[in-house]
C-alpha positions in Angstrom: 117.5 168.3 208.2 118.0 165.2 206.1 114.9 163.3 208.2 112.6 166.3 207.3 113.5 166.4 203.9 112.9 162.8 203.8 109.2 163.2 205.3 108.6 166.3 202.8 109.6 163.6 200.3 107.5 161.1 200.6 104.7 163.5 201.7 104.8 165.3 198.3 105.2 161.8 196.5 102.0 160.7 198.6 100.2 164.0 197.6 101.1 163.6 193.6 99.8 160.4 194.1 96.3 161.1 195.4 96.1 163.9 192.9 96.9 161.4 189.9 93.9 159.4 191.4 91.6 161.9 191.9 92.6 163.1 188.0 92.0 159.4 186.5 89.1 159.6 188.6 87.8 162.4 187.1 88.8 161.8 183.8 87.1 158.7 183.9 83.7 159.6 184.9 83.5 163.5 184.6 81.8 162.6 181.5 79.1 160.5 182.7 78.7 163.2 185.8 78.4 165.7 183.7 75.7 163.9 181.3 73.8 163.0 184.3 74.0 166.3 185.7 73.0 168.5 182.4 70.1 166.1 181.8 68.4 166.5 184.9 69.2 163.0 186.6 71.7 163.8 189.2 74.3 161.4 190.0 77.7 162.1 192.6 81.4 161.0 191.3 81.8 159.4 194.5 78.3 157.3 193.6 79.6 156.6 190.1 83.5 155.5 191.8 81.1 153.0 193.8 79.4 151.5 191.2 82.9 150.7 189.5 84.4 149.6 192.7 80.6 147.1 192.9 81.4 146.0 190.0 78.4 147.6 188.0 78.1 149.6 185.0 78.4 153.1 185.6 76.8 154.1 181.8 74.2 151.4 181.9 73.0 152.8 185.4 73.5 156.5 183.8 71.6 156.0 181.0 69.1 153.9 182.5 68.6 157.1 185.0 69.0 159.8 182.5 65.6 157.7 180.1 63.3 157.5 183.6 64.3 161.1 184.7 63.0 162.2 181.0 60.3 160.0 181.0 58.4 161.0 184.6 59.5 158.0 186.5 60.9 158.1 190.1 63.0 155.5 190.7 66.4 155.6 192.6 69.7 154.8 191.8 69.9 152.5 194.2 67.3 150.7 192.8 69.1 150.2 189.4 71.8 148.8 191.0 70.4 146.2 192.6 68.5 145.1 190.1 72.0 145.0 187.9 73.3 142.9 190.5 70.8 140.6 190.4 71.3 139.5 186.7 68.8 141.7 185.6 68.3 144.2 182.0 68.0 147.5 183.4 67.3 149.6 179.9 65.2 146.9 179.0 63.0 147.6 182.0 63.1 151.2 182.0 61.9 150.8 178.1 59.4 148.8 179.2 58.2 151.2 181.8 58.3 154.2 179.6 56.2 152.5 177.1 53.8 150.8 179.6 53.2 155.0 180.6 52.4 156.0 177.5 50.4 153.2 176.7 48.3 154.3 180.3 48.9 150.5 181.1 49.6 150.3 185.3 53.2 148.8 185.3 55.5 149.0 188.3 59.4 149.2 188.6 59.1 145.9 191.2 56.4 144.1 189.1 58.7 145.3 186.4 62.1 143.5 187.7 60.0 140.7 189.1 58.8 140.1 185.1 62.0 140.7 184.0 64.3 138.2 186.8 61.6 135.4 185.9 63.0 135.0 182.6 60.4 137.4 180.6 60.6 139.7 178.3 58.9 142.6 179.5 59.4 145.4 176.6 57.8 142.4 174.3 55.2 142.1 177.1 54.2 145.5 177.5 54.5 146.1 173.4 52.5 142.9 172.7 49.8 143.8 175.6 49.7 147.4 173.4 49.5 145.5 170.2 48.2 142.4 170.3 49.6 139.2 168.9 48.4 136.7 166.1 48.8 132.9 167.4 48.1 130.1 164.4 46.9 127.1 165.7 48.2 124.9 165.4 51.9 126.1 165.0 52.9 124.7 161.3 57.0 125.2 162.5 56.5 122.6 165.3 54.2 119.7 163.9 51.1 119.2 161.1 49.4 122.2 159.8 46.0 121.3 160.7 44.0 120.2 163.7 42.2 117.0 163.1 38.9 116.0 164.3 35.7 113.3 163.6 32.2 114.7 163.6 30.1 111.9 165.0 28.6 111.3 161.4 32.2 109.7 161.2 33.7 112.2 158.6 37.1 113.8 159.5 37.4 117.4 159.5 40.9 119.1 159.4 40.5 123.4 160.7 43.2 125.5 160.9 42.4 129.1 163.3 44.1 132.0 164.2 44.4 133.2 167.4 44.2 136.8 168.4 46.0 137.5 171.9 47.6 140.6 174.1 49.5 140.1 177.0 48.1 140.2 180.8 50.1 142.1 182.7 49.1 140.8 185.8 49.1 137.4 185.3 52.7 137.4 183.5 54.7 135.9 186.1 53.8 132.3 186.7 51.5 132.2 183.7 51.6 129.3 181.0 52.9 130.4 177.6 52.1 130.7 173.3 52.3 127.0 173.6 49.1 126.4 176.1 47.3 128.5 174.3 47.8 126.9 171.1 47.0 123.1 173.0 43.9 124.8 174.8 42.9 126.1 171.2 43.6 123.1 169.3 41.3 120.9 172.2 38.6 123.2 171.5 38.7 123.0 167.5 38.4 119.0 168.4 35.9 118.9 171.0 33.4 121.1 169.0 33.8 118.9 165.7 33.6 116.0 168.0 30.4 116.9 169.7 29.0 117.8 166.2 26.0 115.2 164.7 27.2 115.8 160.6 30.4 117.9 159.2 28.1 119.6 157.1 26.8 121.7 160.0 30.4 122.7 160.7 31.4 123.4 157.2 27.8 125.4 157.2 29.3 127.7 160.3 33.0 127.5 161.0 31.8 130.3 163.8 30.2 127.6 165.8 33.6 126.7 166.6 35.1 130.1 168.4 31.9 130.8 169.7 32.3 127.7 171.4 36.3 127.8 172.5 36.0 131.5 173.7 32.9 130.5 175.8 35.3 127.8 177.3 37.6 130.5 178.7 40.8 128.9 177.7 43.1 131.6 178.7 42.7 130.9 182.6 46.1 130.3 183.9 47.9 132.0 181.4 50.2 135.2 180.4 48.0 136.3 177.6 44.2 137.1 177.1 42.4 136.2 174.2 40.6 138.6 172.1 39.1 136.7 168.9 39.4 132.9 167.3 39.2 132.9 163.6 38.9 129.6 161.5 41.5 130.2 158.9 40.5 126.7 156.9 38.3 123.9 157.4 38.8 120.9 154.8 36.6 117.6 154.8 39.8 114.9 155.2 39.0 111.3 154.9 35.8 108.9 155.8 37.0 107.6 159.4 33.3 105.9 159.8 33.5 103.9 157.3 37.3 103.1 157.4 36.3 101.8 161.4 33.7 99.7 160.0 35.4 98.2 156.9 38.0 97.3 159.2 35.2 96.0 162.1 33.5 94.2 159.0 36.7 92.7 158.3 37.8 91.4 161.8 34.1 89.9 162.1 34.9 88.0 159.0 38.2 86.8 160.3 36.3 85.7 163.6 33.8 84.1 161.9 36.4 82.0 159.9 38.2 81.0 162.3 34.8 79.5 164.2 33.5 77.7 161.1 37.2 76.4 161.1 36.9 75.3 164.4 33.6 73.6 163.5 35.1 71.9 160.7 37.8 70.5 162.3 35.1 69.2 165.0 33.1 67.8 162.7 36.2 66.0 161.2 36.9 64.7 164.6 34.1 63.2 165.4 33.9 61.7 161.8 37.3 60.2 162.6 35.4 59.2 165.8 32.8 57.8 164.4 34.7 55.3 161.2 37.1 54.2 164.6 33.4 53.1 166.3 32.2 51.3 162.9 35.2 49.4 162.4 35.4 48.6 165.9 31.8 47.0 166.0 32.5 45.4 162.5 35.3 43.9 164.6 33.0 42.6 167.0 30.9 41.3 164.5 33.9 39.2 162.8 34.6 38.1 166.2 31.2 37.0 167.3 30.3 35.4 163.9 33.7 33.2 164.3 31.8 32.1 167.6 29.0 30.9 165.7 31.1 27.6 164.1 32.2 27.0 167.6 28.2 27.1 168.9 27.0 25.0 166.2 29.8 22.3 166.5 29.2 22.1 171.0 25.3 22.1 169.6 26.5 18.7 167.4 28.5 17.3 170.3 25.6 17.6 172.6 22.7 16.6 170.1 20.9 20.6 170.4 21.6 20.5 166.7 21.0 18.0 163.9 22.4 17.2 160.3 18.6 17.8 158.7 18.6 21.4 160.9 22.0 22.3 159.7 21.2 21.4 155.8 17.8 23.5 156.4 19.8 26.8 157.5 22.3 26.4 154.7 19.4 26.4 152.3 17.5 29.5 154.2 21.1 31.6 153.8 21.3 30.5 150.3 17.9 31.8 149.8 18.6 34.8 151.7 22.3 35.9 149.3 19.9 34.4 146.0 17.2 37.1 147.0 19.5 39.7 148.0 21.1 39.4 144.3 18.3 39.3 142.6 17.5 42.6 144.5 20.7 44.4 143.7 20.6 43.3 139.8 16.5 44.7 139.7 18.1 48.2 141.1 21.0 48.1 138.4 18.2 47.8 135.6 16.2 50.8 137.1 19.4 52.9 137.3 20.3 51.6 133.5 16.6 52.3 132.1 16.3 55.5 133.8 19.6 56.7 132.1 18.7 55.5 128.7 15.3 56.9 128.7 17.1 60.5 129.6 19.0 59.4 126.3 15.9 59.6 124.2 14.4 62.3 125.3 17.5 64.0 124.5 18.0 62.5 120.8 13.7 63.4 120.4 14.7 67.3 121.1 17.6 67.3 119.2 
């Protein structure tokens, strides 16, 4: 009697137990059962006990279910759940879908998640895609406000545009961003002025330049698709040309220097050179006039030369310096005569 009113014992205690379960249970997600269930989206207690137990959000899923179901959309529970437990926004994707329907833009729950696991933000995809987005180009927050660029007459032109864009779908995943757009833009804007013969034609028609970047396609490759290129601004900036060729003018000048230098310092060279070859045959000379005492006296010693031819040269070289005086003191009275007669005619004028 005491054994079975042991067993009865724990049996009841076992029961109460259960039943305190099943009540938390119920407690705990009668109202998201009941939410599900008015609105249309059905979803089991045991199915919201299994979420918990998986470690996912019972409401998120819930709500997530309850916005499809209302919207049109067929997509499973299941579905949700694994795309929670992959690190994904579940109401961020439904929104997007919802909003992709309306918008009759062709948007799928697994092109949705893909977007959406890739690091995207798909609502902002579908909205911008619906209404499209103005780009400026170049970005002012990230680096100079302007794009500059050289015509080829030399003059630099600085444009600013704005860039008109809506989101493709399709290409979202794996697409470049804002910021290729913006480079793609901005090597447009330069090439154009670049190609250009005079800045006035550009200044003339600032449409020459979307015409131009849109006809290049420069949203290949990318997440977004380009509807318009507008030139905000273009300013004349400064003389580049002429900066090049002052500076090229100036470097020729230094160049040039340097070789006249060079030829300077030559010619001062071979100056040096040439003062080291006079004094060397000057030396020479010294040496072979001191040879001529030393001729003359072997020419006495051997009789070649006698006392009447030696007197007779003295006299010719005396004859030769008297002449050679006379000569310099005629060219002193020429310079002197010249110099007063210069005199004169000054003191007649005055």
């Amino acid at each position: 009697m005491n054994g079975m009113g042991v067993f009865w014992g724990v049996f009841a205690a076992i029961v109460i137990l259960l039943l305190l379960i099943v009540g938390v249970v119920f407690l705990t997600f009668f109202r998201l059962w009941i939410r599900a269930w008015l609105s249309g989206a059905q979803v089991s207690l045991w199915s919201l006990v299994a979420m918990s137990l998986r470690r996912v959000n019972p409401g998120v899923i819930v709500d997530s279910r309850i916005m499809a179901v209302k919207a049109g959309l067929v997509i499973s529970t299941n579905d949700f759940e694994t795309h929670y437990l992959a690190g994904g926004k579940v109401v961020r994707v439904v929104q997007a879908l919802i909003a992709a329907s309306k918008a009759n833009i062709e948007l799928s729950f697994k092109q949705a998640t893909a977007i959406d696991l890739a690091g995207r933000d798909i609502l902002g995809a579908v909205q911008t895609s619906v209404n499209p987005k103005v780009i400026d180009c170049p970005d002012p927050n990230k680096g100079p406000a302007t794009v500059a660029a050289v015509a080829m007459d030399g003059i630099q032109l600085k444009a600013k545009a704005r860039v008109t864009v809506r989101t493709n779908i399709k290409s979202l995943v794996g697409g470049a961003t804002e910021e290729t757009i913006v480079a793609r833009v901005g090597e447009g804007i330069v090439t154009t002025i670049g190609s250009s013969e005079n800045h006035k034609k550009v200044l003339e028609n600032p449409d020459m330049i979307s015409r131009v970047v849109l006809q290049r396609g420069l949203d290949a490759g990318t997440a977004f698709e380009i509807l318009s290129i507008d030139i905000a601004d273009v300013d004349v900036g400064e003389n580049i040309g002429a900066q090049l060729q002052t500076k090229q003018a100036e470097a020729d000048k230094q160049i040039a220097q340097a070789r006249a230098e060079e030829r300077r310092a030559m010619a001062f060279a071979r100056e040096q050179e040439m003062r080291a070859q006079v004094v060397e045959m000057r030396a020479r000379v010294v040496e072979a006039e001191a040879e001529v005492p030393k001729a003359m006296a072997q020419a006495f010693r051997e009789g070649n030369l006698g006392i009447m031819d030696y007197y007779r040269m003295k006299n010719v070289e005396a004859d030769t310096d008297m002449r050679q005086s006379i000569a310099k003191m005629d060219e002193d009275d020429d310079e002197g005569g010249g110099s007063g007669g210069g005199g004169g005619s000054t003191g007649q004028r005055r």
